[in-house]
N, C-alpha and C positions, 0 to 999 in steps of 0.2 A: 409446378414451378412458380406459378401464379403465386402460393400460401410464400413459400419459402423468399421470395422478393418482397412481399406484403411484410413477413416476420423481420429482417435484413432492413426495413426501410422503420417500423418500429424502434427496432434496436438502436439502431445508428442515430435516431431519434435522441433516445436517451441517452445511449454512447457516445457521440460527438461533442456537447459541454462538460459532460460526468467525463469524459476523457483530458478534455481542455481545459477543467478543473484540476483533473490529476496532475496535469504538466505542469499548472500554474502552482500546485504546493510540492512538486517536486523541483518550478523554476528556484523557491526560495531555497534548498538544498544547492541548486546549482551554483546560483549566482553567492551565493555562500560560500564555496568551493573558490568559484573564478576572484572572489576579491581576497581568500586567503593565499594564493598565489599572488598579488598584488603584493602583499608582506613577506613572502622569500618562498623559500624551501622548508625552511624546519616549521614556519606557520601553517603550508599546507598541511604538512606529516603531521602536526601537532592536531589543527583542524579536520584532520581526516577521522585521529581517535574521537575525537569528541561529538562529530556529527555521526558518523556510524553510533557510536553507543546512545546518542540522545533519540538517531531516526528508528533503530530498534525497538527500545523501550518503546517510543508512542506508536510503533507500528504493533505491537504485543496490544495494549491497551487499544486502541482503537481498532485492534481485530475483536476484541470482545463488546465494546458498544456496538461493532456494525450489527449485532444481532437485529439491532432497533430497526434498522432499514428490512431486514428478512417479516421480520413483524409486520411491521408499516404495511409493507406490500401486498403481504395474505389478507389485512384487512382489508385494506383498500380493494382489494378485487372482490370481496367481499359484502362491499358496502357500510362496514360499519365503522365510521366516524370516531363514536364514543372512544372506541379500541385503541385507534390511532394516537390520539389524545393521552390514555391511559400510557400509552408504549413509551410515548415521547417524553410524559415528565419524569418517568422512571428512568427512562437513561440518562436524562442529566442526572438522576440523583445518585444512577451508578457512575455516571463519569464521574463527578465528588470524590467517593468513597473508590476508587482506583486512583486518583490523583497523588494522594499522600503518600504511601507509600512507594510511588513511582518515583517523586521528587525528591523524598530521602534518598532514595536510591541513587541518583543523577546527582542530587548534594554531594554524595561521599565516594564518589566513583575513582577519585585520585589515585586512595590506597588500590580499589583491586586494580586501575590499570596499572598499578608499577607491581603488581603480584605476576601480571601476564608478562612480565619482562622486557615491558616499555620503557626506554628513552628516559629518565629525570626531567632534561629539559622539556621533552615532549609530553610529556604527563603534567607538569606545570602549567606549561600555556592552554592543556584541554580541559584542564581543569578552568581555570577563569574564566572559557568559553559556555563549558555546561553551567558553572554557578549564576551565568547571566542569561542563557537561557531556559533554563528550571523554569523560571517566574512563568512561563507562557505556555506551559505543562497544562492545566487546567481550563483553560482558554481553547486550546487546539483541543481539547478532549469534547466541550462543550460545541466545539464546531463541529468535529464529527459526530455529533449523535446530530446538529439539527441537518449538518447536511444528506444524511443519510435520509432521513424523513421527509424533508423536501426532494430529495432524486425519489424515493416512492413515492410520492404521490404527484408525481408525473410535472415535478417544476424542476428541473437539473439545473435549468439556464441561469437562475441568481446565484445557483453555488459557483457558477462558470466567472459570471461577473465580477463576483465577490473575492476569488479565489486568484485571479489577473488581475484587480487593481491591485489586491495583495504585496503582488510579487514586485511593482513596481516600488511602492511603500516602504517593500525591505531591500530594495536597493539605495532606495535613497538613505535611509533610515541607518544602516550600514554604511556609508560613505562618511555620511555627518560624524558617524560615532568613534568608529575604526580611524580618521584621521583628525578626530578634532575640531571640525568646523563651528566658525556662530559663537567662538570663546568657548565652545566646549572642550573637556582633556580628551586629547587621544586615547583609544581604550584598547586599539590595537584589536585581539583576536576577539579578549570579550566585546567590543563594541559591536562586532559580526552575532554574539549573542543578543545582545540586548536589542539590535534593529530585530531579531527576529520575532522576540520576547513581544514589542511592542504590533509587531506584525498580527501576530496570533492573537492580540485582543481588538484587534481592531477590526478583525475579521468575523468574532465571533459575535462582539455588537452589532456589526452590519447585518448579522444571520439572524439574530435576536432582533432585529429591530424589525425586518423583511416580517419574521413570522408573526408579531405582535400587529403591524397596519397594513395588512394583507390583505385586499379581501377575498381570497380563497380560503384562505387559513384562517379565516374568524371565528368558520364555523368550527373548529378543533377545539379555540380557545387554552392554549399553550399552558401560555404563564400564569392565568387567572386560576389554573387547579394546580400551579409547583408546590404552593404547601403540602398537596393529598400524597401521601406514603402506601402505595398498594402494595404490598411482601410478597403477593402473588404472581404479580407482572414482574416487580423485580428480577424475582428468582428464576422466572419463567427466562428473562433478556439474557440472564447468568448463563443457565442452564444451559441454553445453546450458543451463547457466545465464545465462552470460556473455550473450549475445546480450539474454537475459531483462534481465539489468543495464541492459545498452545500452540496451533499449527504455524501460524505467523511468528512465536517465538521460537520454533526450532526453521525456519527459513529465515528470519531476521537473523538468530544465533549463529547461521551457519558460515553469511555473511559478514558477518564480525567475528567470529574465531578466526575467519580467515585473514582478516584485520589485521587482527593482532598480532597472525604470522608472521605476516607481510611485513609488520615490525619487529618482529625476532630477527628478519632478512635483513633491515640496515633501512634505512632513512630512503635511500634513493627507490628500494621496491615499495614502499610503505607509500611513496608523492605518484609513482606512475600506476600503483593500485589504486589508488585515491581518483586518479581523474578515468582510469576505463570502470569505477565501478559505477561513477557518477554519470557517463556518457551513457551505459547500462540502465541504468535507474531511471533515466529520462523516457530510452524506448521504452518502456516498460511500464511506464505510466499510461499507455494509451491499452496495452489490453487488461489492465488494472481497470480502466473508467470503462471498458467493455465489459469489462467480469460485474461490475456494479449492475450497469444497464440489464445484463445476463440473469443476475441474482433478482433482480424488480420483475423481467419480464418473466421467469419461471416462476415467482413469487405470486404475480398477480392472475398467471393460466392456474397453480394450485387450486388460490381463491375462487376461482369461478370454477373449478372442479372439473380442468379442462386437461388431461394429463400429455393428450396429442399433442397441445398448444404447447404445453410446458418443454415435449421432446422437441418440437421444433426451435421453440426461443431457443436451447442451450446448444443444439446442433449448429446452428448460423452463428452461433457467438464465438464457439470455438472456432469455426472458418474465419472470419472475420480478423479473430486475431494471430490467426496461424497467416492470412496475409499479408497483415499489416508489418508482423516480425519478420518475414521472409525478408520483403523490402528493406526494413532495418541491418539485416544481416549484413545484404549486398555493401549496403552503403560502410560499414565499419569493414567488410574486406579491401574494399576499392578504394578507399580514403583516408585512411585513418591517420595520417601526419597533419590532414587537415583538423580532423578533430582533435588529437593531443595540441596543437596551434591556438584552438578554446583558450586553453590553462596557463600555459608556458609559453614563452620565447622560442623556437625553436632553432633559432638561428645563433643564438647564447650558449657556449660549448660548455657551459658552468651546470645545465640544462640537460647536455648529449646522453647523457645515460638513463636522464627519468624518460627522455623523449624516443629512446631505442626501444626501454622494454615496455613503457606505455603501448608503443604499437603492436608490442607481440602480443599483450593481455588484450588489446583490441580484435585481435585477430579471431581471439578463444574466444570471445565473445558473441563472434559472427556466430560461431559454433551452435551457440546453446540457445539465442532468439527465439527462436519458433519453439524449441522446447518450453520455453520459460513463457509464452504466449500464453500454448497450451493450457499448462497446467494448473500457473492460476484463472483463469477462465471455466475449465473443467470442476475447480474448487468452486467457484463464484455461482455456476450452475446446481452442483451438489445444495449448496448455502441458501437456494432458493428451494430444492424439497427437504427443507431442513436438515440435512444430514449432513452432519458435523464432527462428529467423533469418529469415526473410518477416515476422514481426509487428515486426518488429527494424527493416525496411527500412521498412515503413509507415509505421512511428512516425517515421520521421526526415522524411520526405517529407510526412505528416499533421501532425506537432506544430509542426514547424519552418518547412517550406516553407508550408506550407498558414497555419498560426494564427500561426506568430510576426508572419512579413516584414506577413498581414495583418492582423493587432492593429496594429505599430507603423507601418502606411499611414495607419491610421483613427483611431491616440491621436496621433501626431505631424504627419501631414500635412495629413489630413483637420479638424484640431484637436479631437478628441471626447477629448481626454483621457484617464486610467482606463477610461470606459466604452467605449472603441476599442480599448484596447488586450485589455477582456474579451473583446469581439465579436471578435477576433481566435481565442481562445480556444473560443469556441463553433464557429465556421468546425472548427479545425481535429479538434476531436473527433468534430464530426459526417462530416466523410469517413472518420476512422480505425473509427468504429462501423460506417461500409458496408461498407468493405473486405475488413476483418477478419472479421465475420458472411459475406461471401461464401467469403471462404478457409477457414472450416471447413466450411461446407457443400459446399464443391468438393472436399476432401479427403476430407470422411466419406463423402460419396454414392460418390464412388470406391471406396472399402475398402467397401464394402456391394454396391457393383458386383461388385466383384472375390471378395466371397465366395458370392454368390447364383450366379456362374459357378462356382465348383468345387464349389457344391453340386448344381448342373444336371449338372458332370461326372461324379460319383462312383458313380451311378446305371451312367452308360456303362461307365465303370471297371470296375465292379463285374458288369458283362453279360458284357464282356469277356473279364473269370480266368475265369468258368464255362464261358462257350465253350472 
């Protein structure tokens, strides 16, 4: 009982700002949301297309740098410094080289969202949103590699810092733009992009600046080796990142297909999916900064070649977050007028119908919490004994086969609308939460097998030379 309060007190260690981190770059989605509601109805709807497909894309991309953190952490428990160093200038240089083609992509998004049978009006204003926040594509990419590096090597608390004046920065930053203040023009939905735009460099110099006059991080020496180009390490960060992408883009995907439904269904399910998916996204951030914690602490028991330690660390992380969602659950059964209240007016009958079925999608949501704790936590433990491509395969077969096909049986066939196409949602997290928790537990129990046999051996070994 003693180890497992010891591991729990670790974790929460690094879980508790790596968590307060996540809230703070999921506050800048929020309060994104909350002041597109400021500008009407059709602004949220419109805002909802354009933050979903921008928060996917860099959630795709920054599933593939976090490799760097997985890295980071093996060395670090390790001892070796130089490594670290190595890992770190190579993922900015893959952040770089993912950038481009991420921001053409986000450049030109107009056409395919009116492919998906989006709204004209609604597909114009999401387009001015994303062309203003593209520019901060590079920025956010170059902060998740250093933040990742810094939560391994056991500093989370300036990504906490850094990541909370943020969110303040892109409220204000937002206000000025979005209405024009100080003689500036109103820029309406793109103003909400370009405080963000501005947010994510301002963030990322703070991270760059921390790691350059540090004096922990001196001895790494960062920026002084960014010219050196290793193809090794690179491909090594690829290698196991990519797959991580993969999985995050068919979970991102799965999330935005249902978007797009949700605007096949009409403007008013598109505003009340917009604000439970965002109320969602916030719980959710906390066993997100657990799963990071998770992946450092299984990362750095590998490094020391400790396999018990590593079953431990991933066993308390999923508890951890399988508690923290339960409580989230409650809260979105018991309340939830209060939190659609966030977004909307509720007392404005112009309102009554985003505010009716807002609360039923809140309801489905209780549902799938603890599932959705789980699973990526279970991922984030896998991520630390590098195994990446079985979470990869799951996720395709859990988000897609499992939740999409039955979300859109039960919102389109079955007629349940929105709330069919969540329940699809809940289905399919809850099998990727099983799964996955079973694949770390079959993988560590192994490595704990296989080291308790060579310690049974060494003994023999060791009788052996004497004779």
């Amino acid at each position: 009982m003693s180890k497992v309060l010891a591991e729990a007190k670790a974790c929460l260690l690094l879980a508790i700002p790596l968590a307060a981190a996540q809230l703070a770059q999921a506050g800048t989605n929020f309060f994104d949301t909350v002041m597109m509601g400021l500008l009407g109805s059709q602004s949220l709807a419109a805002g909802a297309l354009g933050a979903v497909t921008f928060s996917a894309l860099m959630l795709i991309s920054t599933g593939i740098v976090s490799s760097v953190g997985i890295l980071a952490a093996v060395a670090e428990g390790a001892g070796e410094s130089n490594r670290v160093t190595c890992v770190t200038v190579q993922g900015l240089w893959l952040s770089i080289v993912l950038s481009i083609p991420f921001m053409l992509l986000i450049w030109n998004m107009g056409p395919i969202l009116q492919q998906f049978g989006q709204e004209p009006n609604n597909v114009i204003l999401a387009e001015s949103y994303l062309r203003a926040i593209v520019w901060g594509f590079p920025a956010s990419m170059g902060f998740a590699v250093l933040k990742n590096v810094v939560s391994a090597l056991n500093r989370p608390r300036v990504v906490m810092v850094i990541m909370v004046a943020g969110v303040f920065l892109n409220i204000a930053a937002n206000y000025v733009l979005m209405f024009g203040l100080f003689g500036l023009p109103a820029l309406g939905l793109a103003g909400i992009g370009w405080g963000s735009t501005l947010t994510y460099w301002a963030m990322f110099a703070a991270a760059a600046g921390f790691v350059s006059v540090n004096e922990h991080f001196k001895k790494y020496q960062i920026f002084p080796y960014f010219y050196q180009f290793n193809s090794r390490t690179f491909w090594e960060i690829f290698h196991i990142g990519w797959p991580i992408g993969v999985l995050f883009t068919f979970e991102a995907g799965l999330f935005a297909a249902t978007t797009f439904l949700m605007g096949y269904l009409g403007t008013v399910t598109l505003a009340a999916h917009q604000i439970a998916l965002q109320t969602a996204a916030m719980t959710f951030m906390v066993p997100v900064g657990i799963s990071y914690a998770t992946t450092i602490r299984v990362g750095q028991n590998i490094g020391k070649n400790d396999p018990k330690g590593a079953q431990l660390a991933g066993f308390v992380g999923i508890a951890l977050g399988a508690i923290f969602m339960g409580m989230m659950a409650l809260m979105f059964w018991m309340f939830p007028e209060r939190i659609v209240a966030i977004y909307l007016d509720v007392k404005n009958p112009e309102n009554l119908k985003v505010v009716q079925l807002a609360v039923s999608l809140l309801g489905v949501a209780a549902m799938f919490q603890i599932f959705d704790g789980i699973q990526v936590i279970a991922a984030g433990s896998l991520r630390g004994l590098k195994d990446t491509k079985f979470p990869m395969l799951i996720g395709v077969f859990a988000y897609w086969i499992v939740g999409f096909f039955s979300g859109y049986i039960m919102g389109f066939y079955l007629g349940w609308g929105g709330v069919g196409l969540w329940g699809g949602l809940a289905l399919g997290l809850a099998f990727a939460s099983g799964i996955l928790t079973w694949r770390f537990r079959y993988l560590v129990c192994r490595m704990v097998k296989r080291d308790e046999d060579f310690e049974d051996f060494l003994p023999q070994m060791n009788a052996d030379e004497r004779r």
